[in-house]
PDB file of N, CA, C and O in Angstrom:
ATOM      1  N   UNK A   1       0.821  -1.173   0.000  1.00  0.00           N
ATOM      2  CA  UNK A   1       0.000   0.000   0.000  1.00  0.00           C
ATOM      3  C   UNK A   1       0.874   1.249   0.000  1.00  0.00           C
ATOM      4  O   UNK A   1       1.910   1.535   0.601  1.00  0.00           O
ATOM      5  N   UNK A   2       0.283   1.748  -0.676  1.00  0.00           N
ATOM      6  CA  UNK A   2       1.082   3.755  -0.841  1.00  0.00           C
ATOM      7  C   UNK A   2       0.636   4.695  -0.031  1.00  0.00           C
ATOM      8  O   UNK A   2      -0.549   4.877   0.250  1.00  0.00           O
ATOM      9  N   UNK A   3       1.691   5.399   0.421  1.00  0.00           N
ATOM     10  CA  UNK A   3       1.226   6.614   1.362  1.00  0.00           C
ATOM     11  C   UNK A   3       0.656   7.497   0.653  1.00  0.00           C
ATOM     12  O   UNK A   3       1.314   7.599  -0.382  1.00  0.00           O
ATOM     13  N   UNK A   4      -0.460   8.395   0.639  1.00  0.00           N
ATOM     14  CA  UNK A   4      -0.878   9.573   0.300  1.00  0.00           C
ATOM     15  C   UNK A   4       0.284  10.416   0.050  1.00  0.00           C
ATOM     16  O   UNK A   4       1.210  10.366   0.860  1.00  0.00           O
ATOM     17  N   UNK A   5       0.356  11.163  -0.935  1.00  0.00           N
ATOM     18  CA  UNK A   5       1.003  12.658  -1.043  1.00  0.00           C
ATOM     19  C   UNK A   5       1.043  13.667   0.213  1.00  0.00           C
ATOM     20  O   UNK A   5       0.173  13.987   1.023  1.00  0.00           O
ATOM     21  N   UNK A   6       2.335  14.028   0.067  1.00  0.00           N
ATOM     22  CA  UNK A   6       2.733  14.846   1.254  1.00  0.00           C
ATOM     23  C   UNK A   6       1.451  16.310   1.318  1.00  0.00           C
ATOM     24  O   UNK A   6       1.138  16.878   2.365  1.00  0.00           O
ATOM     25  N   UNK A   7       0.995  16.593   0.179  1.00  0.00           N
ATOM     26  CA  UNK A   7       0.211  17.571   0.153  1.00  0.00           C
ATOM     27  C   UNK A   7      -1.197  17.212   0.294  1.00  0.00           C
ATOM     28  O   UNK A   7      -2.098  18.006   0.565  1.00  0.00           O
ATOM     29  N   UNK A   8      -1.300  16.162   0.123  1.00  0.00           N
ATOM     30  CA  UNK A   8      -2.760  16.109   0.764  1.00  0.00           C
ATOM     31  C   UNK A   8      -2.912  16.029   2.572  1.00  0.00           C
ATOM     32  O   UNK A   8      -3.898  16.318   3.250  1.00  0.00           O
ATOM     33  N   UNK A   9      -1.921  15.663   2.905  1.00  0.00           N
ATOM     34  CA  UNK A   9      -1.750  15.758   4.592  1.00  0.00           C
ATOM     35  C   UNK A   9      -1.722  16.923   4.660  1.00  0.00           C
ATOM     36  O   UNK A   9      -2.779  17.309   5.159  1.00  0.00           O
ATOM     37  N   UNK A  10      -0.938  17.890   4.375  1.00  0.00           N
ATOM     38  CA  UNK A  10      -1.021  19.347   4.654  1.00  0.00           C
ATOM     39  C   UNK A  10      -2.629  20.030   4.392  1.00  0.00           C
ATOM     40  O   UNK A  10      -3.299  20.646   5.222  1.00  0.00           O
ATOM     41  N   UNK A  11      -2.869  19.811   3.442  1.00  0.00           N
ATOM     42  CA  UNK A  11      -4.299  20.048   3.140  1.00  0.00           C
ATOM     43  C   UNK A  11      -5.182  19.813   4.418  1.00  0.00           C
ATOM     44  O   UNK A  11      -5.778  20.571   5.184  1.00  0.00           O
ATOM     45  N   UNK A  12      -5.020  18.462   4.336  1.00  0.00           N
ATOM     46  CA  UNK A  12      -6.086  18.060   5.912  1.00  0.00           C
ATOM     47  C   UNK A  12      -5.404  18.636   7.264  1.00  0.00           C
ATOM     48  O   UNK A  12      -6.189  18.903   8.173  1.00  0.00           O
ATOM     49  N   UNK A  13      -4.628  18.760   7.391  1.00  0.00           N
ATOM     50  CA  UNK A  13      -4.342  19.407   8.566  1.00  0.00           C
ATOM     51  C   UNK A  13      -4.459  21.069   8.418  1.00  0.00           C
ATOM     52  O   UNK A  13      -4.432  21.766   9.432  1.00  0.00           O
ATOM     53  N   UNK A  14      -4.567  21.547   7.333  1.00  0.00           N
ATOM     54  CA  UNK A  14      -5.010  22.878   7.207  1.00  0.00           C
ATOM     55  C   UNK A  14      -6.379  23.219   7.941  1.00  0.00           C
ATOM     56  O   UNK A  14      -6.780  24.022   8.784  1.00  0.00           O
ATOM     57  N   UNK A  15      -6.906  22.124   7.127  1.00  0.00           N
ATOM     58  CA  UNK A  15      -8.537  22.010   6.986  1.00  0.00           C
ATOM     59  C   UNK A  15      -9.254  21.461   8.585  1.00  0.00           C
ATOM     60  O   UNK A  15     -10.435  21.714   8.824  1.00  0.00           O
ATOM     61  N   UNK A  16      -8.538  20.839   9.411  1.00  0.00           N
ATOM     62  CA  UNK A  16      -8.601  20.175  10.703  1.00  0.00           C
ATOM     63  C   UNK A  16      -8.281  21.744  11.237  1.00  0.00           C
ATOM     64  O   UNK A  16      -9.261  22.356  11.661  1.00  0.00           O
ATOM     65  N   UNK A  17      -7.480  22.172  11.242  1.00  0.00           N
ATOM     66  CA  UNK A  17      -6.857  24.145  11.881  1.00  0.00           C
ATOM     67  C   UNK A  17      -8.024  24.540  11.875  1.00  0.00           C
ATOM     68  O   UNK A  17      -8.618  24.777  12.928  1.00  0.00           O
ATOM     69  N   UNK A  18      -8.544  24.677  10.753  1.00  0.00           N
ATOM     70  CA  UNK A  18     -10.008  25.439  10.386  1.00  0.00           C
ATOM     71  C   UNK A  18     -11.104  25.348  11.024  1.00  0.00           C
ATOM     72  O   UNK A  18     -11.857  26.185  11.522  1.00  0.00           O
ATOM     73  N   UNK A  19     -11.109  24.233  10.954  1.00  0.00           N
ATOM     74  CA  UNK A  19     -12.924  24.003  11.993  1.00  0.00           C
ATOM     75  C   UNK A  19     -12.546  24.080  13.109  1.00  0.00           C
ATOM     76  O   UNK A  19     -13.256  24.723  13.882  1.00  0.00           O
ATOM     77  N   UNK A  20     -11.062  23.348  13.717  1.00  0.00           N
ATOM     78  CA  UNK A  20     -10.876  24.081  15.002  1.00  0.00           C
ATOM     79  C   UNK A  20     -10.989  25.237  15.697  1.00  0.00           C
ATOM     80  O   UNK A  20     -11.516  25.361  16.803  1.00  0.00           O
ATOM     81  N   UNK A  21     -10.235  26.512  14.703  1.00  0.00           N
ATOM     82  CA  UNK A  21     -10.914  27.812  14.694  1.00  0.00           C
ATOM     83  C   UNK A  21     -12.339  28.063  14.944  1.00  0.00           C
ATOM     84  O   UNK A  21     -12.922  28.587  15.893  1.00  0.00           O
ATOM     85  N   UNK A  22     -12.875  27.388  13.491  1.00  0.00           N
ATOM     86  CA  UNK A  22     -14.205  28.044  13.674  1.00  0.00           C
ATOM     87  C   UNK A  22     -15.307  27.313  14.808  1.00  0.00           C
ATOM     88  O   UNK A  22     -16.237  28.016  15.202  1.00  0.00           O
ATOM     89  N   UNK A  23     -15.226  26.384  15.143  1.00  0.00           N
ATOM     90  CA  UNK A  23     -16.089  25.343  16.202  1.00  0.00           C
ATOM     91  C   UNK A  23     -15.401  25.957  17.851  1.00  0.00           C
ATOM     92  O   UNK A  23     -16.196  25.966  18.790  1.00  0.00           O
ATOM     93  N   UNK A  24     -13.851  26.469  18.124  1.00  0.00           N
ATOM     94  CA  UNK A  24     -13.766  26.236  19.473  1.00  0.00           C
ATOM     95  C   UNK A  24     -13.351  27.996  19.460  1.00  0.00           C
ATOM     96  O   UNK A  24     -14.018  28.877  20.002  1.00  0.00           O
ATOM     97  N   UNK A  25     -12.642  28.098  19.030  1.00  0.00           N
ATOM     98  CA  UNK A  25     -12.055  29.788  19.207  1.00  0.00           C
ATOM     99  C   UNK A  25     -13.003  30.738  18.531  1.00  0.00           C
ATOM    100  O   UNK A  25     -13.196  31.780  19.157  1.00  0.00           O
ATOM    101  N   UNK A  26     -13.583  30.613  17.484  1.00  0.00           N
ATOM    102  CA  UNK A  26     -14.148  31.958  17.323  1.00  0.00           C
ATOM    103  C   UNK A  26     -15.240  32.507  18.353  1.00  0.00           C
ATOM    104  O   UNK A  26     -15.253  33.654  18.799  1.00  0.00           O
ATOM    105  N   UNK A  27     -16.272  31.359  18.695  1.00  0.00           N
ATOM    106  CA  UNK A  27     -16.888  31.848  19.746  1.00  0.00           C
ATOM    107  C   UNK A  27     -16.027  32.116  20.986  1.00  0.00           C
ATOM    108  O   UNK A  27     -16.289  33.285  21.273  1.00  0.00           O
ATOM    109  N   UNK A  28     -15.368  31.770  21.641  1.00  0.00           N
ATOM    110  CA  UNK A  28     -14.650  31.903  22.434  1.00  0.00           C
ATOM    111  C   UNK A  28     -14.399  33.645  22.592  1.00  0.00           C
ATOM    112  O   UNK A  28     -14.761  34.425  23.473  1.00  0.00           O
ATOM    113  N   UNK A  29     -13.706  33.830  21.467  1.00  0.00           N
ATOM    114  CA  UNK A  29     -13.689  35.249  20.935  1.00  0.00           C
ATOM    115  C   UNK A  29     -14.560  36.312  20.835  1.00  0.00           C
ATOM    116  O   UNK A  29     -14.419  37.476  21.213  1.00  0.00           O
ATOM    117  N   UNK A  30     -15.699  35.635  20.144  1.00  0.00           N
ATOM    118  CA  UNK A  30     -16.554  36.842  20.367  1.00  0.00           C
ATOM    119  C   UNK A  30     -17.626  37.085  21.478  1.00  0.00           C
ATOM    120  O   UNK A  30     -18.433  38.014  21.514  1.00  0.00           O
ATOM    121  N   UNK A  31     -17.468  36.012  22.427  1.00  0.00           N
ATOM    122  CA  UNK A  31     -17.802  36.414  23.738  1.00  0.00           C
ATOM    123  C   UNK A  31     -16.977  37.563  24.651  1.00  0.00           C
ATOM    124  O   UNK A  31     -17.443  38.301  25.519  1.00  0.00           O
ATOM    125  N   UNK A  32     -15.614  37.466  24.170  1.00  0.00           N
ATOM    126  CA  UNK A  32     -14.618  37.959  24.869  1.00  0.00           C
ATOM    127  C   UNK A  32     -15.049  39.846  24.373  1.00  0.00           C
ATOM    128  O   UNK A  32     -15.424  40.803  25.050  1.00  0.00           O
ATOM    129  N   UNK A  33     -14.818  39.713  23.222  1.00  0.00           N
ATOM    130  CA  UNK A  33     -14.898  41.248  22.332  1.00  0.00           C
ATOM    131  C   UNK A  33     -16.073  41.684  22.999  1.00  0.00           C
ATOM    132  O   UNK A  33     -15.985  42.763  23.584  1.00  0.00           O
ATOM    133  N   UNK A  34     -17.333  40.974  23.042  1.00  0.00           N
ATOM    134  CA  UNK A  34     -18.506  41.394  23.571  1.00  0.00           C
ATOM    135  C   UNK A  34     -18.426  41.989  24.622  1.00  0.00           C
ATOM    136  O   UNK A  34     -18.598  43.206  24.698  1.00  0.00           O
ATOM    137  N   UNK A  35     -18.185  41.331  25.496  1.00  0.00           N
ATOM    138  CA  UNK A  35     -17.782  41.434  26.863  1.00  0.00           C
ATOM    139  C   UNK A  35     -17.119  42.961  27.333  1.00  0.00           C
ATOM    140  O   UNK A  35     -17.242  43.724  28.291  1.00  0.00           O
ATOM    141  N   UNK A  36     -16.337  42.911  26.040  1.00  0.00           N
ATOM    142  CA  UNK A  36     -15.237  44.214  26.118  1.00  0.00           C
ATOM    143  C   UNK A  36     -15.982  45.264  25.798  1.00  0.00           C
ATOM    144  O   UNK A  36     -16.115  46.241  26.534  1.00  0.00           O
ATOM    145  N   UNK A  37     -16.538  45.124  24.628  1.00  0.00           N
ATOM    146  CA  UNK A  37     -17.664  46.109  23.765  1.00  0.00           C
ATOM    147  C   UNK A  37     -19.052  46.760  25.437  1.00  0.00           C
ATOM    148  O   UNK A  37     -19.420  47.827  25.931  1.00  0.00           O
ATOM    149  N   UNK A  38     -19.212  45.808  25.570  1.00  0.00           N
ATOM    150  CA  UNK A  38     -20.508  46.107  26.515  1.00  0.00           C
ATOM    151  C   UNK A  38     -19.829  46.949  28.076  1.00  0.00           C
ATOM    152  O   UNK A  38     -20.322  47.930  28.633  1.00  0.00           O
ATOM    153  N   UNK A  39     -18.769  46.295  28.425  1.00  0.00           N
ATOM    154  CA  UNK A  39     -18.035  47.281  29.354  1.00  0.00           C
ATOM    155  C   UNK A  39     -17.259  48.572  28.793  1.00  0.00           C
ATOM    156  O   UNK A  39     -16.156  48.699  29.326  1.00  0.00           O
ATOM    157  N   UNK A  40     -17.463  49.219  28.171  1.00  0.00           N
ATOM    158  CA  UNK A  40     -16.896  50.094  27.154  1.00  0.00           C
ATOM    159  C   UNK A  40     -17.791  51.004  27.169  1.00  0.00           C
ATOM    160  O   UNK A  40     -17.585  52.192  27.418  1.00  0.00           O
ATOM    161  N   UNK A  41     -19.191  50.327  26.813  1.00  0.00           N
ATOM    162  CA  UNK A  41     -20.665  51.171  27.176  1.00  0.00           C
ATOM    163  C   UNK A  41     -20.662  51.875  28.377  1.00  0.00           C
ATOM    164  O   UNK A  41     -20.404  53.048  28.644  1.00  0.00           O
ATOM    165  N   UNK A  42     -21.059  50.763  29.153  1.00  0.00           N
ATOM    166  CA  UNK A  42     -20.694  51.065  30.131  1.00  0.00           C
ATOM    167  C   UNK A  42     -19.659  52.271  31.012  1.00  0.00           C
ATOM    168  O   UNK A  42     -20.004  53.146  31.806  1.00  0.00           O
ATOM    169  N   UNK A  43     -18.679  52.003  30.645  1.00  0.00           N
ATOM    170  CA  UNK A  43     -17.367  53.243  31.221  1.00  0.00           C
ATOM    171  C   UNK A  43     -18.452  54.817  30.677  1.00  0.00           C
ATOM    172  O   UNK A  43     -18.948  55.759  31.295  1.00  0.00           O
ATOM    173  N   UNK A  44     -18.424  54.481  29.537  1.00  0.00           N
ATOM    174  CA  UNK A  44     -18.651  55.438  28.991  1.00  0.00           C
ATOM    175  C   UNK A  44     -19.550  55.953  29.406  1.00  0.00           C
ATOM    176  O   UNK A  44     -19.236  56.983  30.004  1.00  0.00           O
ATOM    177  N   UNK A  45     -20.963  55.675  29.390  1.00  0.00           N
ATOM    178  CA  UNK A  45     -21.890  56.299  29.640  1.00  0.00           C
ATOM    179  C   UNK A  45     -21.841  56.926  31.013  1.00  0.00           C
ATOM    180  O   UNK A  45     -22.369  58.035  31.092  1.00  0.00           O
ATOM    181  N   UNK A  46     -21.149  56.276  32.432  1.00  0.00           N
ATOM    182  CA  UNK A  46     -21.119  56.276  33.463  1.00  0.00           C
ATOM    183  C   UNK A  46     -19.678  57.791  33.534  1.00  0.00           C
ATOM    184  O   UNK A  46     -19.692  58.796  34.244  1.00  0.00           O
ATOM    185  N   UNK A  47     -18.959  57.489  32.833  1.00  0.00           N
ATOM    186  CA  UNK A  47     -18.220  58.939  32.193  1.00  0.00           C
ATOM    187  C   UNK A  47     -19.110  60.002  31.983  1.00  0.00           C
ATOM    188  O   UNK A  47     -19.288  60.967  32.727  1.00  0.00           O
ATOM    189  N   UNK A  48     -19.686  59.742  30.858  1.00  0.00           N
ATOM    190  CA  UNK A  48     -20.590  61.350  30.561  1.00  0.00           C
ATOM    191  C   UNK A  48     -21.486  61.476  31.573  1.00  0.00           C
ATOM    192  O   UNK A  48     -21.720  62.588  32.047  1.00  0.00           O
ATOM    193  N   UNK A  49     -22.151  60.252  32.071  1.00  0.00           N
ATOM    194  CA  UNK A  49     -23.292  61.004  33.661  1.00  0.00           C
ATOM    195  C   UNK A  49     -22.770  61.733  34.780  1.00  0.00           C
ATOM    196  O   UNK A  49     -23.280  62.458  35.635  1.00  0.00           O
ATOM    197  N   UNK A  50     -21.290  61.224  34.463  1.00  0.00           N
ATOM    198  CA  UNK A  50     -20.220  62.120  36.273  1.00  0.00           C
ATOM    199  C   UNK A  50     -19.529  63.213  35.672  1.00  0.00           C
ATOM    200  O   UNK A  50     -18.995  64.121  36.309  1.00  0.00           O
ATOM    201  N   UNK A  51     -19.554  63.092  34.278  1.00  0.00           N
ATOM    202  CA  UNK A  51     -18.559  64.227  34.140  1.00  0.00           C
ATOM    203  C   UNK A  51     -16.853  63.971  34.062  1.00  0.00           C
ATOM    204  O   UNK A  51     -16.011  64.870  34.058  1.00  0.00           O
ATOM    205  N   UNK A  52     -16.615  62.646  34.007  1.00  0.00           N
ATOM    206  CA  UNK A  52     -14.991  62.268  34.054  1.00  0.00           C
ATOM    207  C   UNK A  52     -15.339  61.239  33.286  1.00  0.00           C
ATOM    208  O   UNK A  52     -15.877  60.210  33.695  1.00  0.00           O
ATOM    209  N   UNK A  53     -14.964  61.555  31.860  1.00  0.00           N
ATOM    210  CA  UNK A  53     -15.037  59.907  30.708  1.00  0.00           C
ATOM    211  C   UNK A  53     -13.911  59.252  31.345  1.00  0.00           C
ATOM    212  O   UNK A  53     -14.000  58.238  32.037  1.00  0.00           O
ATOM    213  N   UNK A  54     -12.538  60.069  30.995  1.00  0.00           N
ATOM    214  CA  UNK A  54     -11.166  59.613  31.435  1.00  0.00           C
ATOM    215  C   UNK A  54     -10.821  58.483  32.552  1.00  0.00           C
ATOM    216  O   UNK A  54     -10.067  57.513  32.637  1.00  0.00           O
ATOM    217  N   UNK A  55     -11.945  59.249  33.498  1.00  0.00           N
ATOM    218  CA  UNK A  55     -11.317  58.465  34.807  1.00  0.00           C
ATOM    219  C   UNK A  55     -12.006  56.969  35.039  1.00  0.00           C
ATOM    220  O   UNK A  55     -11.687  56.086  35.835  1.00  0.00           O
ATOM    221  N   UNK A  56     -12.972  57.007  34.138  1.00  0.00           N
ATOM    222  CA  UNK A  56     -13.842  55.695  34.069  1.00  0.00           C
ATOM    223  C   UNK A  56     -13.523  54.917  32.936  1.00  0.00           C
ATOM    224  O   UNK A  56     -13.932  53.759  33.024  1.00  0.00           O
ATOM    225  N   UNK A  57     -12.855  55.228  31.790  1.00  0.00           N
ATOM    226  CA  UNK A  57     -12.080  54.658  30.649  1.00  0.00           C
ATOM    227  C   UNK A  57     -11.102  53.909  31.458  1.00  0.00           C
ATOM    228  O   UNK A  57     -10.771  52.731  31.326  1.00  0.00           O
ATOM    229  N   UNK A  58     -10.703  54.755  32.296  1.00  0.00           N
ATOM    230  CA  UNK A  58      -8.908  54.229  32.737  1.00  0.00           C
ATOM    231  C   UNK A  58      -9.112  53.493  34.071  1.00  0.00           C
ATOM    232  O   UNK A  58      -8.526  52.417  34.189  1.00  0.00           O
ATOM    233  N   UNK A  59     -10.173  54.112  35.506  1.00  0.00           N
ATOM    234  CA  UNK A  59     -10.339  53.508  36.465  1.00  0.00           C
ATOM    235  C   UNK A  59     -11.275  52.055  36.151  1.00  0.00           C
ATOM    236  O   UNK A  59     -10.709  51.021  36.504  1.00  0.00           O
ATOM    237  N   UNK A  60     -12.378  51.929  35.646  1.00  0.00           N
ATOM    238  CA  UNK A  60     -12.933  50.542  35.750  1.00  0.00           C
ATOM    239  C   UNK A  60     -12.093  49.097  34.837  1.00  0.00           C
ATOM    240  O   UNK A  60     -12.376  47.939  35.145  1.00  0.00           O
ATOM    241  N   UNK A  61     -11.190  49.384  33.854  1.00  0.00           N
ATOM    242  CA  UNK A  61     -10.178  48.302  33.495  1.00  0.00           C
ATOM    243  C   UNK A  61      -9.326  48.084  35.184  1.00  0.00           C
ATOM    244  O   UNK A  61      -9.259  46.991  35.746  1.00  0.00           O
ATOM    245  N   UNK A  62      -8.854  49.146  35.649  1.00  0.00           N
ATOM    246  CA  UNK A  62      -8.062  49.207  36.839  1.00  0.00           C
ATOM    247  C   UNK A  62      -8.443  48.337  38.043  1.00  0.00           C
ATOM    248  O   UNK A  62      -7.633  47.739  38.752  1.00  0.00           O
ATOM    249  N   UNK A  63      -9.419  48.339  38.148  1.00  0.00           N
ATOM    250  CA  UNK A  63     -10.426  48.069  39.386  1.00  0.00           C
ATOM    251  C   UNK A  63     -10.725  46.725  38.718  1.00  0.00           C
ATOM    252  O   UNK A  63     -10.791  45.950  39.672  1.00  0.00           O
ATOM    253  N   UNK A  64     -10.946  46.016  37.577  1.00  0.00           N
ATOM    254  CA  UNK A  64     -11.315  45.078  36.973  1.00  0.00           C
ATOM    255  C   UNK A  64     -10.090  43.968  37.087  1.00  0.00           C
ATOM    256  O   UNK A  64     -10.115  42.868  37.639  1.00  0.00           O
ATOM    257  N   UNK A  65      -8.933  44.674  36.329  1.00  0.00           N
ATOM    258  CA  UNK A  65      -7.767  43.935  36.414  1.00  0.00           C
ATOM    259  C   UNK A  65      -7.324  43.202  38.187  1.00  0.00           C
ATOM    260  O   UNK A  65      -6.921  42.076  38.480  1.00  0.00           O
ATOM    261  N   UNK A  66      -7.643  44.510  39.138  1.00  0.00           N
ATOM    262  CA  UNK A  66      -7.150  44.036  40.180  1.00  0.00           C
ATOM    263  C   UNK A  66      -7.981  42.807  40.698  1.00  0.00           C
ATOM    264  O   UNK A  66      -7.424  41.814  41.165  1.00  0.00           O
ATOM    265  N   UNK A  67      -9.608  42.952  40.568  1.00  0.00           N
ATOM    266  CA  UNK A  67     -10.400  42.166  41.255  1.00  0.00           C
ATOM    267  C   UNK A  67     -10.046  40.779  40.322  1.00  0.00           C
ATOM    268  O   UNK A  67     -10.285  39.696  40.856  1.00  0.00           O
ATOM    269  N   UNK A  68      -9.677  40.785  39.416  1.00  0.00           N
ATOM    270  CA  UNK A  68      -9.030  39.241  38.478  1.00  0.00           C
ATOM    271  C   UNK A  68      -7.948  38.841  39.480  1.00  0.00           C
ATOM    272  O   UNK A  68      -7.937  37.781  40.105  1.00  0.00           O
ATOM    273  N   UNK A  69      -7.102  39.750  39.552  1.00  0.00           N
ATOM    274  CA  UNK A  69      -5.989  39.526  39.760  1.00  0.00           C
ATOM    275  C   UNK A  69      -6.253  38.949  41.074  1.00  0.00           C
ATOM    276  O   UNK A  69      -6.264  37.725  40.945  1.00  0.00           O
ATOM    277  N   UNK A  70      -6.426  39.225  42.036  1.00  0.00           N
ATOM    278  CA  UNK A  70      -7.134  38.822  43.609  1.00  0.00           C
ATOM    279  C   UNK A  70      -7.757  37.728  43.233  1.00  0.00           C
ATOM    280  O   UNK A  70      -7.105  36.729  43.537  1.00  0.00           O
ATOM    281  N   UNK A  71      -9.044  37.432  42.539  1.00  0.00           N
ATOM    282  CA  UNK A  71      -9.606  36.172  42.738  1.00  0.00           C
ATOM    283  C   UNK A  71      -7.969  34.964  42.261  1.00  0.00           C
ATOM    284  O   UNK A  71      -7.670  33.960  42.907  1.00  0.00           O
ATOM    285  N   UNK A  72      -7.380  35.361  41.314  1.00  0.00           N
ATOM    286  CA  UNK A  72      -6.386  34.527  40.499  1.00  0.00           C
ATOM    287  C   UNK A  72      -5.128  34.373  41.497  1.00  0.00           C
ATOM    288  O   UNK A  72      -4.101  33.910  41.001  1.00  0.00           O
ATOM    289  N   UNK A  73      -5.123  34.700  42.773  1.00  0.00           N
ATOM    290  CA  UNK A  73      -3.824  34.814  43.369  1.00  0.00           C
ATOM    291  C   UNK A  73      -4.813  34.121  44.301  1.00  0.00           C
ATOM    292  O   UNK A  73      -4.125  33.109  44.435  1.00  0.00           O
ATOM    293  N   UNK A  74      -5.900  33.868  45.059  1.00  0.00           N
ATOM    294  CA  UNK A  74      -6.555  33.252  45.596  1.00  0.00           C
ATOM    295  C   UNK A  74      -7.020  32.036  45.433  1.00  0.00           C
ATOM    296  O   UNK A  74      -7.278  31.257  46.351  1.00  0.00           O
ATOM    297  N   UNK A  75      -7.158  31.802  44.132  1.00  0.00           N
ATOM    298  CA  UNK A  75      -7.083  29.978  43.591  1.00  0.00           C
ATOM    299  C   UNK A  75      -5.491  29.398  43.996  1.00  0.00           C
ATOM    300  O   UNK A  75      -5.033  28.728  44.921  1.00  0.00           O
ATOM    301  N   UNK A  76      -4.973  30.003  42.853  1.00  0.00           N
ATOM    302  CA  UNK A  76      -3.709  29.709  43.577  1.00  0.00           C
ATOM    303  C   UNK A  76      -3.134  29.467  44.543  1.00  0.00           C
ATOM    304  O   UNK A  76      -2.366  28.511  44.655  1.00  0.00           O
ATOM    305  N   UNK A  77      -3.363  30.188  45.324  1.00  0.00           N
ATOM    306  CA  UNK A  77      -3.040  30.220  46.813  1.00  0.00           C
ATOM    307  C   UNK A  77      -3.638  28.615  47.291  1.00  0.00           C
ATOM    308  O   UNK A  77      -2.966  27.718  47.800  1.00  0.00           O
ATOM    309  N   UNK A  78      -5.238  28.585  46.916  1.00  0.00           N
ATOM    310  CA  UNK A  78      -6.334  27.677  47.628  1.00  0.00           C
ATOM    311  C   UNK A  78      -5.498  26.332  46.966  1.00  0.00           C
ATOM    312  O   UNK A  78      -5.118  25.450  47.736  1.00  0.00           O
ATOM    313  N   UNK A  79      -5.269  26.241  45.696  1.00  0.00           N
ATOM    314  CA  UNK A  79      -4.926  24.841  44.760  1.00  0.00           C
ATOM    315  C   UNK A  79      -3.729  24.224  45.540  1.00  0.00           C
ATOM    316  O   UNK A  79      -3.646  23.051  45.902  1.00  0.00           O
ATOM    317  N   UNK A  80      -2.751  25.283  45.753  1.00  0.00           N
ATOM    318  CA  UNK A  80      -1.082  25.118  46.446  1.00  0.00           C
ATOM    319  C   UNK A  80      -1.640  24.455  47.505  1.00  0.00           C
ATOM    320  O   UNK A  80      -1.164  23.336  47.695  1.00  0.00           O
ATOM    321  N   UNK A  81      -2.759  24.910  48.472  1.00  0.00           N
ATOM    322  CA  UNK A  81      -2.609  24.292  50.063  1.00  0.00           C
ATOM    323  C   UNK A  81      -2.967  23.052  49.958  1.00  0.00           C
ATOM    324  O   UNK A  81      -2.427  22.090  50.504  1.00  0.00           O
ATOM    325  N   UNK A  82      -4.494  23.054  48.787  1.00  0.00           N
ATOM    326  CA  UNK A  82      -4.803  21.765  48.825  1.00  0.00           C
ATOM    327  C   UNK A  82      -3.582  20.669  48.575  1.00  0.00           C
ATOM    328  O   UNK A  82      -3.421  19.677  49.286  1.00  0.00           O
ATOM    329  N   UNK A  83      -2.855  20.977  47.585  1.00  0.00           N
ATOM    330  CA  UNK A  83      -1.580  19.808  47.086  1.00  0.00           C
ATOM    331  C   UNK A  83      -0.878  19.834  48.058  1.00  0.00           C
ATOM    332  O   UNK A  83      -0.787  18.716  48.563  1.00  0.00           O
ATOM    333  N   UNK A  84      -0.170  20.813  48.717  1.00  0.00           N
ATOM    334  CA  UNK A  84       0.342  20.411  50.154  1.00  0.00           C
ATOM    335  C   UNK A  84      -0.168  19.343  50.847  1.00  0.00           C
ATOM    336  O   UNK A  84       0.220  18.182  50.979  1.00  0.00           O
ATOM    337  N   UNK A  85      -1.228  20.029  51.315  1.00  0.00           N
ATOM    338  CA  UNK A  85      -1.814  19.214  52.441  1.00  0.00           C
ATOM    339  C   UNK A  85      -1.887  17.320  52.251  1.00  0.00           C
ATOM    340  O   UNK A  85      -1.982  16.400  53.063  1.00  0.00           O
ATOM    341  N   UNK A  86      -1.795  17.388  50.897  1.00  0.00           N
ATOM    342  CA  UNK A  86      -2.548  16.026  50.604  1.00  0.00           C
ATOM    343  C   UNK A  86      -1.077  15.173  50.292  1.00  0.00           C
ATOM    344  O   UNK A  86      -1.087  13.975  50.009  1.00  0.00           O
ATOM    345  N   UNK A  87       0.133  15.953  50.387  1.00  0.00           N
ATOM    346  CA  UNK A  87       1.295  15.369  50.294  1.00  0.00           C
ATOM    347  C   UNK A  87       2.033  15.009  51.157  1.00  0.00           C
ATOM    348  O   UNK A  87       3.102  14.470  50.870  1.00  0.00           O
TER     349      UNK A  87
END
């Protein structure tokens, strides 16, 4: 029996890339953009009602990043003790 052509493997593994894209990452993605888009509204509008766009453009990423950052140093923290403990 004969192996397939080197270019038809490339082909299918192109084509395997592809639906991967489109089936697992693109949504992935445009939840993310959304997400971004709708807090953006947000800043904003909450900007023009106070009178400081700036400080709500720049403070609610700020305040966002940190409260990630805290829950994400807190798993961590929680995951480490558990593996300790159990060692």
């Amino acid at each position: 029996m004969e192996s397939p052509p080197t270019i038809f493997l490339v082909l299918a593994g192109v084509g395997a890339l592809g639906l991967l894209l489109m089936t697992a990452i693109t949504p992935f993605l445009l939840r993310v953009t959304t997400a971004i888009e709708a807090f953006g509204i947000v800043a904003e509008s909450l900007g023009d009602t106070l009178g400081a766009p700036r400080l709500f453009r720049v403070g609610c990423p700020l305040i966002l990043m940190i409260a990630l950052g805290a829950c994400l140093l807190g798993a961590v923290l929680l995951i480490s003790r558990l593996f300790a403990s159990a060692a």
